[in-house]
C-alpha positions in Angstrom: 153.2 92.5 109.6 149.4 92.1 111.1 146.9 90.2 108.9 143.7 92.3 109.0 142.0 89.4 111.8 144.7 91.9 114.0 143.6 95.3 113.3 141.2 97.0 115.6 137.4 98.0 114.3 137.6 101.0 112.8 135.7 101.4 110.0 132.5 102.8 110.4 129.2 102.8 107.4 127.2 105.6 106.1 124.3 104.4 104.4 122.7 107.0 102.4 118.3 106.3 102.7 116.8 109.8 101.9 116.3 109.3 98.3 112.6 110.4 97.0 112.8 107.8 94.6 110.4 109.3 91.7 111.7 106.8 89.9 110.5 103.6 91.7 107.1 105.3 92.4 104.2 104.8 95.2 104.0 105.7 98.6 107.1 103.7 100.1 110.2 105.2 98.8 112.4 102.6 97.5 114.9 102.4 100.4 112.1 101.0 102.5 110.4 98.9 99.9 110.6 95.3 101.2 112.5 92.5 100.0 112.1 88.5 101.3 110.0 90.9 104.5 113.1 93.1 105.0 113.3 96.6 103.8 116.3 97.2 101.6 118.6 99.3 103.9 118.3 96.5 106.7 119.5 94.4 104.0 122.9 96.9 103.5 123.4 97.0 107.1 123.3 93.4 108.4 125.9 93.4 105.8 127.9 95.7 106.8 127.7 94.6 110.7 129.0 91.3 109.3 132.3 92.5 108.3 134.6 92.1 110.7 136.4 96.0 111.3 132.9 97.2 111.1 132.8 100.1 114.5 129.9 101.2 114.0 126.9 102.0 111.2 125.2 105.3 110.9 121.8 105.4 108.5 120.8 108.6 107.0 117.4 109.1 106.4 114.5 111.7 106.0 113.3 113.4 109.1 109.5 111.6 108.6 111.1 108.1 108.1 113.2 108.5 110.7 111.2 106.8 113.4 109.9 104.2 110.4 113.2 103.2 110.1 114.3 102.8 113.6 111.2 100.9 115.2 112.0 98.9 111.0 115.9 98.3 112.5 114.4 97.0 116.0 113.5 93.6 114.9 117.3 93.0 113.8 119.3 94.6 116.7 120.1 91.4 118.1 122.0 90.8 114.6 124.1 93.4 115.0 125.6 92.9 118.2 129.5 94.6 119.0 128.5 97.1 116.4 127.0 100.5 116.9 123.9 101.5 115.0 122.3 104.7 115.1 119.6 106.7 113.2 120.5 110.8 111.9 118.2 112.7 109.7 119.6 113.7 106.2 120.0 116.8 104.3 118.3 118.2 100.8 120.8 116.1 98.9 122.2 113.2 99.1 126.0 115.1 99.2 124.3 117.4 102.1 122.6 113.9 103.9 126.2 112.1 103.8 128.1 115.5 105.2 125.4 115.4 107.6 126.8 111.4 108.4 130.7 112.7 108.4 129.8 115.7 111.1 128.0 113.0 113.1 131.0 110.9 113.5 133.5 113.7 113.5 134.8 113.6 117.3 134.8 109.3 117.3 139.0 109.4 117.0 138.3 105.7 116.1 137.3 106.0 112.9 140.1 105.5 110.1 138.0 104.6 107.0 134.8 105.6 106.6 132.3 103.6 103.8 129.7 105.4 102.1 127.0 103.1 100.7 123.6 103.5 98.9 120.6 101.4 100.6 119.0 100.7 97.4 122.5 98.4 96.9 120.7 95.5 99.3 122.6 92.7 97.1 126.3 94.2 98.1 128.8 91.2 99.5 131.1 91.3 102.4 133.4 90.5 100.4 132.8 93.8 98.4 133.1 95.7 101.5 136.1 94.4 102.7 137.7 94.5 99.4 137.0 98.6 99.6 137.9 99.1 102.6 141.5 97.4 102.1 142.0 99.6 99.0 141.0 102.7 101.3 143.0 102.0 104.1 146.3 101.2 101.3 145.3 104.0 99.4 143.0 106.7 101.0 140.1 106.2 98.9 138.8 103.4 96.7 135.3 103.0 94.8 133.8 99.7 93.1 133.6 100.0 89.4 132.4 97.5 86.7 133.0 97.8 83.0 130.5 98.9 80.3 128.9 96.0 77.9 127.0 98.4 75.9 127.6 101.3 73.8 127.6 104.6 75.2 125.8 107.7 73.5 126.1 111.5 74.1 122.7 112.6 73.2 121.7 115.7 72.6 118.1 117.7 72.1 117.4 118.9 68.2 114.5 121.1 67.1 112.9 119.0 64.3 109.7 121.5 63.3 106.9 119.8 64.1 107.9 117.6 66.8 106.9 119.8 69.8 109.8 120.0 72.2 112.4 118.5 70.0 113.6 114.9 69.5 116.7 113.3 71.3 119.3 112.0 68.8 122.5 110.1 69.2 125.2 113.1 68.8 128.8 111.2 69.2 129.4 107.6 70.7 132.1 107.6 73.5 134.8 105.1 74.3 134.1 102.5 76.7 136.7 101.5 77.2 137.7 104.2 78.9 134.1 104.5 80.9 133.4 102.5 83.7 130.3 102.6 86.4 131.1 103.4 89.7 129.0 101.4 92.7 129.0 101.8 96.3 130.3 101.1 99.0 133.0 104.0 97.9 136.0 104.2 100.8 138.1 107.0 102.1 140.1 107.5 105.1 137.9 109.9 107.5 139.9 112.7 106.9 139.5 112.8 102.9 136.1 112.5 103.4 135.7 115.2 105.7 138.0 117.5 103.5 136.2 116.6 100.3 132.9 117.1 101.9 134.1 120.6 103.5 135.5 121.9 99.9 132.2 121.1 98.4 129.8 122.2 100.8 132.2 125.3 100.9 131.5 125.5 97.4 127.8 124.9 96.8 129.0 121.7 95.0 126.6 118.7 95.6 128.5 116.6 92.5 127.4 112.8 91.7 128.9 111.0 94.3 131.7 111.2 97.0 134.2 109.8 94.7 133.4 113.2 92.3 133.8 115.3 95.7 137.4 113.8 96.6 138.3 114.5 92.7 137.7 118.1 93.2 140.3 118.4 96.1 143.0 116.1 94.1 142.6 112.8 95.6 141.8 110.4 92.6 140.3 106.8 94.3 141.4 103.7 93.2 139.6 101.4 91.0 138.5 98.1 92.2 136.3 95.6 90.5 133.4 95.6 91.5 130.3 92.9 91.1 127.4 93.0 88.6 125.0 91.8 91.2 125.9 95.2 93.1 123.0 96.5 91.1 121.4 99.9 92.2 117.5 99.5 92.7 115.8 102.3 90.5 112.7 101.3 89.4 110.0 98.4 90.5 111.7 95.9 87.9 115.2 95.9 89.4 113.7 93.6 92.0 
């Protein structure tokens, strides 16, 4: 049997930047917020140019950052080299922005797996990318999970009187051990994607991430660990 050094490229990265990020606050939404002099969604894709089956890399990102981030890409072209990058505005949502990524690449009959990846995830490994894209390729899909350390509330809204609008109060405390956090980069073989992503935008279903779309339609990913340090940048102090 072929080691994966044999296989052809054929794996090919969405990276979701058209977040607002209220959250993080200011002018520069967080997906082009700099870190060491590099905005965060370069960091993601000279990542995933690195990996070895990568085809090609397609960033997603608001129509009035879309020049922003291209002229931003320019000064690392030269790192990417055997590896097709382009630039494709997203959607209202970040489900609409990545269907926008999977009709973008739909007539490339090269693509096998396809990797959907946040940009505010600049500290994600190559190792965590090829370890998802193995599990999608054996599987047909496969997200990155780590457990939970601390305990998990369902909260819920009371009327106390006098407290205008209510007070928040911890109504049951879940199992963790059955919970787990999902990360990006979440893999599926093209055509799960494309089916998950047709059923929901059939729907008017924009879910909470493509893992929840390929649920819908009965594919269930695989689990893989994945790596603390794969942390999602919300606010200021995640960086």
């Amino acid at each position: 049997m072929a080691d994966s050094f044999d296989r052809p490229r054929d794996v090919w990265a969405l990276i979701a930047a058209g977040g607002a990020s209220v959250r993080f606050g200011g002018e520069t939404p967080k997906q082009f917020f700099e870190l060491e002099g590099v905005p965060l969604f370069i960091h993601s894709v000279l990542k995933f140019a690195r990996y070895r089956e990568t085809l090609g890399i397609t960033v997603i990102a608001p129509e009035k950052s879309l020049k922003f981030a291209e002229k931003a890409f320019g000064a690392h072209k030269a790192d990417t080299a055997g590896v097709t990058v382009d630039f494709i505005c997203g959607g209202t949502t970040r489900r609409r922005s990545v269907f926008n990524g999977v009709q973008h690449i739909i007539n490339n009959k090269d693509v096998r797996i396809v990797l959907v990846h946040d940009a505010a995830r600049p500290f994600v490994t190559e190792g965590l990318i090829a370890k998802t894209a193995d599990a999608a390729r054996k599987y047909g899909a496969a997200i990155p999970c780590v457990k939970i350390a601390d305990a998990v509330k369902l909260w819920e809204l009371k009327d106390y009187g006098e407290t205008a609008g209510g007070i928040y109060i911890a109504r049951k405390t879940l199992d963790r051990e059955t919970l787990v956090l999902a990360q990006t980069p979440q893999g599926f073989s093209f055509d799960i994607l494309k089916r998950a992503h047709e059923a929901a935008d059939r729907d008017g279903y924009d879910g909470y991430d493509d893992a929840s779309l390929a649920e819908r339609i009965g594919v269930y990913p695989v689990i893989i660990d994945g790596e603390r340090e794969n942390k999602k940048i919300t606010v200021r102090e995640d960086l």
